[in-house]
C-alpha positions as CSV (number, residue, x, y, z in Angstrom):
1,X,0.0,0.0,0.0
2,X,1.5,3.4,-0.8
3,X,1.1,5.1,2.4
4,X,2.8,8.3,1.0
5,X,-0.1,9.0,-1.4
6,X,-2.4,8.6,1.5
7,X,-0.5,11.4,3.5
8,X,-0.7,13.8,0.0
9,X,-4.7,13.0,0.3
10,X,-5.0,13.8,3.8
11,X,-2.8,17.7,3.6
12,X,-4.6,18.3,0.2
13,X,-8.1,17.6,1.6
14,X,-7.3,21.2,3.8
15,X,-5.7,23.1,1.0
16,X,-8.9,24.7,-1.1
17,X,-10.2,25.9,2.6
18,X,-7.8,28.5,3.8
19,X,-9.1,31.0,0.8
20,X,-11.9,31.5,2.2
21,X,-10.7,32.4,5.6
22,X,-10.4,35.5,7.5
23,X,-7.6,35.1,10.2
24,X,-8.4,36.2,13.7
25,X,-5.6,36.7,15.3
26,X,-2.2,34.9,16.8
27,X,-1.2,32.3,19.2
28,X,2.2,30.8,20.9
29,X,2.0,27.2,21.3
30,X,4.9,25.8,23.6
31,X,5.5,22.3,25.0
32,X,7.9,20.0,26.6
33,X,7.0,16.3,26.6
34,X,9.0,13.2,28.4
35,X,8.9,10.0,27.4
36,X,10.4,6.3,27.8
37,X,10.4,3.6,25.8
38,X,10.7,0.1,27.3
39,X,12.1,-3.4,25.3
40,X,8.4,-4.9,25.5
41,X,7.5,-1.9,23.1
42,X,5.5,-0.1,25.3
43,X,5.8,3.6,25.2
44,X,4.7,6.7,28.2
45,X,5.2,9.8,27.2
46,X,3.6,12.8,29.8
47,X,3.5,16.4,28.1
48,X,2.7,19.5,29.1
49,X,1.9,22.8,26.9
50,X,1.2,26.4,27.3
51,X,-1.2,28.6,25.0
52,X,-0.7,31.7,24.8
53,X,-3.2,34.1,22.8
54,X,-2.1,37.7,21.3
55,X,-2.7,40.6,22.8
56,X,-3.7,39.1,25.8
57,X,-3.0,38.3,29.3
58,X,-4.5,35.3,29.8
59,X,-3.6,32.1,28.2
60,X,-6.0,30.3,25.8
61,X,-5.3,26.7,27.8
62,X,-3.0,24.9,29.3
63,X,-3.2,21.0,29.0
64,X,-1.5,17.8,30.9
65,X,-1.5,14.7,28.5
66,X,-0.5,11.0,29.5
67,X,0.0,8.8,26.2
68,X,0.3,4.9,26.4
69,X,1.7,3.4,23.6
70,X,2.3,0.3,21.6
71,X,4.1,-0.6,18.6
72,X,2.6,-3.7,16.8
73,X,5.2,-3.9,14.2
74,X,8.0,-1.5,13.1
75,X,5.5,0.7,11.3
76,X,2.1,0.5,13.1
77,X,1.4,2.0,16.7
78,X,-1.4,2.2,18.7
79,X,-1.9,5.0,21.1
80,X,-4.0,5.5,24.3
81,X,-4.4,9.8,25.6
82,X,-5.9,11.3,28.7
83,X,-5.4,14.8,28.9
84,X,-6.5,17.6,31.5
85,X,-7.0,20.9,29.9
86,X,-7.3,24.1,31.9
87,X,-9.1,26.9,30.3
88,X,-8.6,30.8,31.0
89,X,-12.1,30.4,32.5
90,X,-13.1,26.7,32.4
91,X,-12.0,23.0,32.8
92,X,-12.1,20.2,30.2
93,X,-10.8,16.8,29.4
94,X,-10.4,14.6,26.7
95,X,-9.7,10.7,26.0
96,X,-8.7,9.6,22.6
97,X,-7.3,6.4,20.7
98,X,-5.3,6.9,18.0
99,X,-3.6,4.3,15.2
100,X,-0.4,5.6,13.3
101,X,1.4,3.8,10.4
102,X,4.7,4.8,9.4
103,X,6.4,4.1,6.0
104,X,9.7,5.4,4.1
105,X,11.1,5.8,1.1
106,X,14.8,6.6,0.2
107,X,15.8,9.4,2.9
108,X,11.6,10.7,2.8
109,X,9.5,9.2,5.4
110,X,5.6,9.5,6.1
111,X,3.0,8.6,8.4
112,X,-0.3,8.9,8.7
113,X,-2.3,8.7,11.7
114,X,-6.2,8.5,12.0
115,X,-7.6,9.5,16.0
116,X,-10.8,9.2,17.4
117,X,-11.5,11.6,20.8
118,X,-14.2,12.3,23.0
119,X,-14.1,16.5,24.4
120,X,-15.9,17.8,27.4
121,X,-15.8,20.9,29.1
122,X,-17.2,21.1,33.0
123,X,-20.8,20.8,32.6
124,X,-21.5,20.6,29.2
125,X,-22.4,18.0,26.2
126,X,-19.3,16.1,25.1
127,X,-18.1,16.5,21.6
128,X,-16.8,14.0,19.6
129,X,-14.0,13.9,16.4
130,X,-12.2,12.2,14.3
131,X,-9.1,13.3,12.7
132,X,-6.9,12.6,10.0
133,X,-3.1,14.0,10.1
134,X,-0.8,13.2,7.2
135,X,2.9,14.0,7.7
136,X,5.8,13.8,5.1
137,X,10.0,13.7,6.7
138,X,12.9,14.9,5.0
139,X,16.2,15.5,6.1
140,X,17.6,18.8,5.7
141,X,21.7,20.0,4.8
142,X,22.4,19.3,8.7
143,X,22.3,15.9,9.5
144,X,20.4,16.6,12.6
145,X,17.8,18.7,11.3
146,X,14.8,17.0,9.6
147,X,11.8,19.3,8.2
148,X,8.3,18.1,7.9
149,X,4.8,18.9,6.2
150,X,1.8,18.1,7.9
151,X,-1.9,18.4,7.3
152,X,-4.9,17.5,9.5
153,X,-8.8,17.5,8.8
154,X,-11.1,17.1,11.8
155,X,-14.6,15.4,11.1
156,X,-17.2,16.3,14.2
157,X,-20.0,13.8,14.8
158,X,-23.2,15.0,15.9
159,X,-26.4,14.3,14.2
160,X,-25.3,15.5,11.3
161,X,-20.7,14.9,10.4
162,X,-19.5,17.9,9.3
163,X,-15.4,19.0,8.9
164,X,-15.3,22.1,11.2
165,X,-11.3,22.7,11.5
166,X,-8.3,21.9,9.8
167,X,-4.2,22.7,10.6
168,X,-1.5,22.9,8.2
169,X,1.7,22.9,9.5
170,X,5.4,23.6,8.6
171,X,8.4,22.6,10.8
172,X,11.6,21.7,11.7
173,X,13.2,19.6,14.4
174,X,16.5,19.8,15.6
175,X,18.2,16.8,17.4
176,X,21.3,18.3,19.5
177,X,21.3,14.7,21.5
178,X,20.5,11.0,21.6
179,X,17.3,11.9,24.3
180,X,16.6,15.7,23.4
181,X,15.2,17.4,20.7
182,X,13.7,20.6,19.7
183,X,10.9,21.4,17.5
184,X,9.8,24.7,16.0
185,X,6.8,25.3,13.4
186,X,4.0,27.4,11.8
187,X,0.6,26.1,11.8
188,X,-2.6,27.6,10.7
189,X,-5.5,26.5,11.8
190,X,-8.9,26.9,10.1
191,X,-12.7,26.8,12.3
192,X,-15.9,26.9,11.1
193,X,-18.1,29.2,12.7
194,X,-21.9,30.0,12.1
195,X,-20.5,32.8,9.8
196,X,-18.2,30.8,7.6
197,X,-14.4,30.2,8.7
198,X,-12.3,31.9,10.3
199,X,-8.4,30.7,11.1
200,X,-5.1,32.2,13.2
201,X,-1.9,31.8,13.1
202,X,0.2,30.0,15.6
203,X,4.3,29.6,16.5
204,X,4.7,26.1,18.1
205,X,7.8,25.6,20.2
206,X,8.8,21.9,21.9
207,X,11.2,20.4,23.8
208,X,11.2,16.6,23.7
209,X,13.3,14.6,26.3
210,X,13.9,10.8,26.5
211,X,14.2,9.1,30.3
């Protein structure tokens, strides 16, 4: 199966959207996640991230995320996530599942990961997703440096699916050791309002750490 196809599918299904956005503004994502990875093939990684909205005080949300994972063969893993999420003025959590399958060819890898969650904020009616994120790898002149292209639909079930956000992303990550490893990008994001859509920008910085 040509997985790298799939990945092309799933960033081009969010390109003919951002035309019709108006963008709303401008948000700093940063992260740092810790993980370990035992022989069994069992994977915990615990992350924590900071949103930060423009011209602002107060942050959009700050989340805590515990992942289980497990790789069932050298290209397929399957993913548990619990995460907290703390509003500027509310509380939320979400549990997802998630199923990504990796594949390479020549110095170019991709993967493509399909993710089912269930959203709630204190009090209110869950929401429930599923989304699609296709990613292509390349390494860059610096052998530590690899840049990426990623693209991610979101499908809402209600009584009626409908796609109501999309990211497309640009990045780099740099690896300055075996355990650590830096990651900067641009995403926009795309939401569908009542009024039609409406996207921002966002500057994502993360620190990744192996244990």
């Amino acid at each position: 199966m040509n997985y790298k196809r799939i990945v092309l599918v799933a960033i081009a299904i969010s390109f003919p959207v951002p035309a019709q956005n108006a963008s709303i503004g401008n948000q700093l994502w940063s992260s740092a996640v810790a993980e370990k990875t035992f022989q069994t093939g069992i994977k915990i990684e615990l992350e924590q991230q900071l949103r930060l909205r423009d011209h602002s005080p107060l942050f959009s949300q700050t989340f805590t995320e515990l992942r289980l994972g497990y790789a069932l063969a050298d290209h397929i893993v399957i993913n548990g996530h619990y995460r907290y999420i703390l509003y500027s003025h509310d509380t939320g959590w979400r549990i997802a599942a998630s199923t990504t399958i990796k594949s390479a060819s020549g110095r170019t890898s991709h993967s493509l990961r399909l993710k089912y969650q269930r959203q709630q904020k204190e009090g209110r009616t869950p929401v429930y997703h599923v989304r699609f994120r296709g990613t292509i790898s390349l390494p860059s002149a610096n052998k530590y440096v690899v840049l990426y292209l990623q693209g991610e639909p979101w499908l809402l079930f209600r009584d009626q699916q409908d796609w109501i956000r999309y990211r497309l992303d640009g990045g780099a990550k740099y690896r300055f050791s075996k355990r650590c490893t830096w990651d900067i990008f641009y995403r926009y994001q795309g939401d569908r309002l009542e009024s039609g859509w409406s996207g921002f920008n966002i500057l994502g910085l993360g620190f990744r750490i192996g244990l």
